[in-house]
C-alpha positions in Angstrom: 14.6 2.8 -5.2 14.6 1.4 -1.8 14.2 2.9 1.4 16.4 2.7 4.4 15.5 4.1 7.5 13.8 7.1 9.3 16.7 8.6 11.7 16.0 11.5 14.3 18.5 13.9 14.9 18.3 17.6 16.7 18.7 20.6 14.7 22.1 21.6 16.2 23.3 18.1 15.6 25.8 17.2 12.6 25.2 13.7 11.5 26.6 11.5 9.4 24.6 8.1 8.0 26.3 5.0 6.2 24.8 3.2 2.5 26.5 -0.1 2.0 26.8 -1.2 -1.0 28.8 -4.3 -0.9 26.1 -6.7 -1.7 24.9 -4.6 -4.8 28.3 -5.1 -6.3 29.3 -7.4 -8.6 33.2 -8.3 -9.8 35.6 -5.6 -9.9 32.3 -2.6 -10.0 33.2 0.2 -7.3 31.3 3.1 -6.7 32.5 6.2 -8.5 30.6 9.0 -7.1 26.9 9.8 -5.5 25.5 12.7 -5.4 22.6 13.8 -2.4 20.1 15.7 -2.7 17.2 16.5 0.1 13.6 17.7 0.3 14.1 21.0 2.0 17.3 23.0 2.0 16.6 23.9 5.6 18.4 20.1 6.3 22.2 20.9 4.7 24.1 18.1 2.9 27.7 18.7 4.1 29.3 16.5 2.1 28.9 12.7 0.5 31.9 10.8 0.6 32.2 7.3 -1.5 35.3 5.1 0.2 35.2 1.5 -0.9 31.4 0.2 -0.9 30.2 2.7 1.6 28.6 6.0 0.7 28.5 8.3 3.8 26.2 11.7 3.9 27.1 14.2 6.3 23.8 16.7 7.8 23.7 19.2 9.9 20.6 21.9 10.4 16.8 21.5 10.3 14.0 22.6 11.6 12.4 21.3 14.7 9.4 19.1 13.9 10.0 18.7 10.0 10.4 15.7 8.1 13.1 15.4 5.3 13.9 13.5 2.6 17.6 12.7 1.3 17.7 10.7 -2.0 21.5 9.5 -2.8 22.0 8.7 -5.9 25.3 6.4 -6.3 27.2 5.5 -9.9 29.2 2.8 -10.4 32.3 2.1 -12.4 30.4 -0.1 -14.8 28.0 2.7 -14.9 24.9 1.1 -12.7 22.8 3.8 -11.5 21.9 3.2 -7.6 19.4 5.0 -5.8 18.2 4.9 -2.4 16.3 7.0 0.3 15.8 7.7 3.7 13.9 10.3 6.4 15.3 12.5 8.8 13.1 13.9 11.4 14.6 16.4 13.7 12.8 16.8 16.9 14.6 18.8 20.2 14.7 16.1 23.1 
């Protein structure tokens, strides 16, 4: 599991943050689906849309002064399981 990045966003504020995969594919492997989970349901998953090598998580909500954790999990055609993490804080600026 790696993880990517600590991004700060307000709580009104609907997001949307990139995974690349391209270099963790090999031949003709593609992603077939990922599925996002998060620490605290008070931070919303949207939606997680795979196009290509990309996997791209849509947020909206939290609360002001929390910490959150989204894991995405990504499968692959060839059926390699991909996991990866990152933070969202959500402070009001």
């Amino acid at each position: 599991m790696s993880i990517l990045a600590t991004y700060i966003k307000q709580p009104g504020e609907k997001e949307s943050y990139s995974i690349d995969y391209s270099a963790d594919l090999e031949g003709n492997d593609f992603i077939s689906f990922a599925i996002t989970t998060v620490s605290d349901p008070a931070l919303m998953i949207q939606s997680t849309l795979c196009v290509n090598t990309i996997v791209k998580v849509w947020v909206l909500g939290g609360v002001v002064g929390t910490k959150y954790e989204v894991t995405v999990t990504t499968t692959t055609n060839d059926g390699r399981v991909l996991q990866d993490q990152f933070f969202i804080k959500v402070k009001a600026y």
